[in-house]
C-alpha distance (Angstrom), angle and dihedral (degrees) to the residues before:
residue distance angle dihedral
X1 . . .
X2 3.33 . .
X3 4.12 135.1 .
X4 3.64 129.0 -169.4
X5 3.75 131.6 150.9
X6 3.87 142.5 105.2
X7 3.80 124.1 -103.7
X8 3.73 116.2 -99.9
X9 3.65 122.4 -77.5
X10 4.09 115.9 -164.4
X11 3.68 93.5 -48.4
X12 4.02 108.0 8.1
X13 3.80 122.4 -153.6
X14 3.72 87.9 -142.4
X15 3.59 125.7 -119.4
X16 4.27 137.8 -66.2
X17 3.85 120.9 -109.6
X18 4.08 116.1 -160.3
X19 3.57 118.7 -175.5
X20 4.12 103.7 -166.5
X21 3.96 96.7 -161.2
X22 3.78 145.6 6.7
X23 4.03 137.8 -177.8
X24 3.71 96.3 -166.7
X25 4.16 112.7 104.1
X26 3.44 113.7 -95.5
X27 3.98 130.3 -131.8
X28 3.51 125.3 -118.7
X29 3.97 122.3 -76.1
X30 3.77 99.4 -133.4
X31 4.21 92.0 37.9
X32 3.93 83.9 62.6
X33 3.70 98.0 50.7
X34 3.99 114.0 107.9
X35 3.91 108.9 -135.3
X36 3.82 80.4 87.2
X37 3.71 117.7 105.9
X38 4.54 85.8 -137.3
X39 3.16 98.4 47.3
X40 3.84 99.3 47.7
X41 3.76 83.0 51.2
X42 4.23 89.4 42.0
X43 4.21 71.5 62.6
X44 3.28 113.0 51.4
X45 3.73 100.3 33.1
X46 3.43 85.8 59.8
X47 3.48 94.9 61.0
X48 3.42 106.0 41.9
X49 3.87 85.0 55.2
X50 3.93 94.4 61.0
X51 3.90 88.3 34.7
X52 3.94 81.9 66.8
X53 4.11 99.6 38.3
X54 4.62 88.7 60.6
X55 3.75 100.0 128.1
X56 3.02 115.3 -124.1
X57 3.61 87.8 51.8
X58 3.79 112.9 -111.2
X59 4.27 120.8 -122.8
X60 3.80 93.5 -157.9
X61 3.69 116.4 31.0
X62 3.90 115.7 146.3
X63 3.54 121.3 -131.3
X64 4.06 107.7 -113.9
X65 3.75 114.5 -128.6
X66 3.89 129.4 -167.8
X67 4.42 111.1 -93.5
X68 3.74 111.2 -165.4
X69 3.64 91.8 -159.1
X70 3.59 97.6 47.8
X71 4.38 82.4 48.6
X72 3.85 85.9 56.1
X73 3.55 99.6 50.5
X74 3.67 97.4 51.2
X75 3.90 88.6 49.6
X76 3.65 87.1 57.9
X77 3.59 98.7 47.6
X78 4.40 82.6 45.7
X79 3.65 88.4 55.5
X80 4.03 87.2 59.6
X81 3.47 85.9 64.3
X82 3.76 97.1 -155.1
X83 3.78 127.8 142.6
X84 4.06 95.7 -122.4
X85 3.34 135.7 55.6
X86 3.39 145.8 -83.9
X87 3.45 134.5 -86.8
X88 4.12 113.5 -100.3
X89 3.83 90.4 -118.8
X90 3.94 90.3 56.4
X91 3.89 84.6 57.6
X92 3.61 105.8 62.6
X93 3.96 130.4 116.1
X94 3.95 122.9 -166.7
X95 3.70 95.1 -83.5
X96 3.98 107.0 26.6
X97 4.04 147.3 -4.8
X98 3.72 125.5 -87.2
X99 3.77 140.5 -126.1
X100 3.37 122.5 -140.4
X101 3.59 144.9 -159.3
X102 4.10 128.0 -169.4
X103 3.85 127.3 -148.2
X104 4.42 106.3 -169.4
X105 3.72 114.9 -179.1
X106 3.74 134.7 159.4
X107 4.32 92.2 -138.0
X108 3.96 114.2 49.0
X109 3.10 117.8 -105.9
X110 3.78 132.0 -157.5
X111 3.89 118.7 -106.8
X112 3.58 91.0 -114.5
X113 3.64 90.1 54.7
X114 3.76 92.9 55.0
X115 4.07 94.0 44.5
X116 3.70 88.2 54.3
X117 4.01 99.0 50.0
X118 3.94 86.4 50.1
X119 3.78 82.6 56.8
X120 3.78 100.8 41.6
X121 3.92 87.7 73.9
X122 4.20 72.6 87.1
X123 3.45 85.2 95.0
X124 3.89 105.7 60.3
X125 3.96 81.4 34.8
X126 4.23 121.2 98.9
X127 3.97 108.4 174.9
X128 3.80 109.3 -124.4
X129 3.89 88.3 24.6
X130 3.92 106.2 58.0
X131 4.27 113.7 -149.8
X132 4.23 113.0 14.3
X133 4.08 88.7 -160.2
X134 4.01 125.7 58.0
X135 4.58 100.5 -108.3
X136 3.94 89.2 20.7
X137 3.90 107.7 162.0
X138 3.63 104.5 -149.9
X139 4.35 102.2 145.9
X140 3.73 86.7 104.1
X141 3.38 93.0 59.6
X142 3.72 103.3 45.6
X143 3.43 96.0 51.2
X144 3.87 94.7 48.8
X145 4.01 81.3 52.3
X146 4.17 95.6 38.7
X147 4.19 100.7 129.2
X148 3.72 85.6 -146.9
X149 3.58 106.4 55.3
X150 3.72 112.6 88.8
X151 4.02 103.5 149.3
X152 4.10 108.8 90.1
X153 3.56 124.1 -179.9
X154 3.69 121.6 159.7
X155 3.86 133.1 169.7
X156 4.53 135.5 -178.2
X157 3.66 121.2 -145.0
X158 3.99 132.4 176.0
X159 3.71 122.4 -118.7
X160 3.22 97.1 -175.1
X161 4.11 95.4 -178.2
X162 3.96 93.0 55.8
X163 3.72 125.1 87.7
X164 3.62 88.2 -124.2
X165 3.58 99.7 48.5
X166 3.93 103.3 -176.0
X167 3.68 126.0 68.1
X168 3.16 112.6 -166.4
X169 4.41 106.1 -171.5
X170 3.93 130.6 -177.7
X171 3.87 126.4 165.3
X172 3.66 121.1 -159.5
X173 4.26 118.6 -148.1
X174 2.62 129.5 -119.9
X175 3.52 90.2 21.2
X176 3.78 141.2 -120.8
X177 3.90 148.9 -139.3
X178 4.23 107.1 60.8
X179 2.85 110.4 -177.8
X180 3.60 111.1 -118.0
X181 3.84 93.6 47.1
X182 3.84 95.1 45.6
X183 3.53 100.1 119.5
X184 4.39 93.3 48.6
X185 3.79 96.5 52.0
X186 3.65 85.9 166.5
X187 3.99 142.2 8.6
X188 4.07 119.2 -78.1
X189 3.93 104.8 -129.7
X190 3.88 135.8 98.9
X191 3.34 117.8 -63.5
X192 4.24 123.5 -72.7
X193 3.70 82.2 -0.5
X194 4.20 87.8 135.3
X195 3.69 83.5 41.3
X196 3.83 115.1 39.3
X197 4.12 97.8 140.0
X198 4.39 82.6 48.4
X199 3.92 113.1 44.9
X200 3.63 137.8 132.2
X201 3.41 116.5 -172.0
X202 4.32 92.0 -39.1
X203 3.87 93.9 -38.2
X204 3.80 122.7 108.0
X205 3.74 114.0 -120.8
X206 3.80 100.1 -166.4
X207 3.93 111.1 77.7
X208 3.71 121.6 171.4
X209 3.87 111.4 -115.6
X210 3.69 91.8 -140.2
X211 3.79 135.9 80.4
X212 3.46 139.6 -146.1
X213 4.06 114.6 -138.5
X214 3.71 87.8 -160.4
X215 3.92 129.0 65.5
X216 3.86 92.3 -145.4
X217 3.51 97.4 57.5
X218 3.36 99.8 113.6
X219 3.94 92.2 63.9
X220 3.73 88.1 37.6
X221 3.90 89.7 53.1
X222 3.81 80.3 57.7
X223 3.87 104.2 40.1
X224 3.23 122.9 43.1
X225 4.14 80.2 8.6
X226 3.46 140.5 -152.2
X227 3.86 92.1 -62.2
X228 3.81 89.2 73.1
X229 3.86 107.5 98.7
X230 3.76 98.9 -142.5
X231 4.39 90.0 45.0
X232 3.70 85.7 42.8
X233 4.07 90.6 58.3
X234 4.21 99.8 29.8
X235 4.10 89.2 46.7
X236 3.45 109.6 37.9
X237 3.78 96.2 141.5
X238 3.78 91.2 53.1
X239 3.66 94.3 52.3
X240 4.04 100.4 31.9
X241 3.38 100.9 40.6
X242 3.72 112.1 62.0
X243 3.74 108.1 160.7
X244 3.57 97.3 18.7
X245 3.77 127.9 106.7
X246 3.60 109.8 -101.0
């Protein structure tokens, strides 16, 4: 296996997994592309069941549902078939940007396959601490794990002149991994506990629908405040969404 991938910035697009080789059968091409209603569930449902297996267990995490638009854009960024990502104005969705985390191998994998080596950065991963080993890739993981992204769209294509032939794309609004959060990608607490009146099965079910383009605007939305033109346009979940999840 393979590893490559910068460390976050403010808001990271995560980090590229390449597995060179594998003797395991492979699925079908065309049963692993995502304009089909399983698959897209295949997807999301497994998400939202690592989303509720984080230890410590997590008091706010959203419940991931499938975004069409979000799907499209990271089959057009596949199609490009080149082993980085893509630029943050490729990743946006009518209401906020996207994460995004890459799985390249030279066998095809299945989708839950690819979901679960994202997570498996779990291991190199202690909440509160950020990476246990020196190197440690671990952006995959935190955003699959990110409370606050609840957008999922993922998409495979074939590149059939590349090494690693199968790109296998999904981008996560709003997104994930700032930088100076990193290492709490979510709230310690028991499950639904920020959401008690919207849970299903310990995820949240009420996201806000608005995002904040800064990572302080929480205390922003506080001081100056939401009166402030330019805090009332850059953090417009913190100051429209009040009970929401965000």
């Amino acid at each position: 296996m393979c590893l490559d991938g910068p460390f976050p910035t403010d808001k990271a697009t995560s980090t590229i997994t390449c597995f060179p080789g594998e003797t395991k059968p492979s699925p079908s091409f065309p049963s692993l592309l995502t304009d089909q209603a399983s698959v897209q569930k295949e997807i999301v449902d497994k998400h939202n069941n690592l989303r509720r297996m984080t230890d410590p267990p997590a008091r706010n995490m959203l419940r991931m549902v499938w975004n069409a638009e979000a799907a499209k854009n990271a089959e057009n960024w596949g199609k490009m078939c080149t082993l980085s990502h893509s630029p943050k104005e490729k990743r946006r969705i009518s209401f906020a940007g996207c994460g995004e985390n890459l799985f390249m191998s030279s066998y095809l994998s299945s989708w839950s396959d690819a979901i679960q080596a994202f997570y498996d950065e779990v291991q190199d991963f202690k909440y509160g601490f950020g990476a246990t080993k020196e190197d440690a890739v671990i952006g995959h993981y935190t955003q699959l794990v990110w409370a606050t992204s609840h957008q999922l769209g993922c998409a495979v294509v074939h590149c059939p002149y590349q090494e690693l032939q199968y790109y296998f794309v999904c981008h996560y609004c709003p997104p994930g991994n700032f930088k100076d959060t990193l290492v709490t990608p979510y709230k310690i607490g028991k499950p639904c506990e920020d959401c008690p009146e919207h849970c299903d099965k310990g995820l949240c079910t009420n996201p806000c629908m608005y995002e904040d383009e800064y990572s302080n605007c929480p205390d922003l939305a506080k001081n100056p405040g939401c009166d402030d033109e330019n805090i009332k346009k850059m953090c417009q979940a913190s100051c429209k969404c009040l009970t929401e999840i965000k």
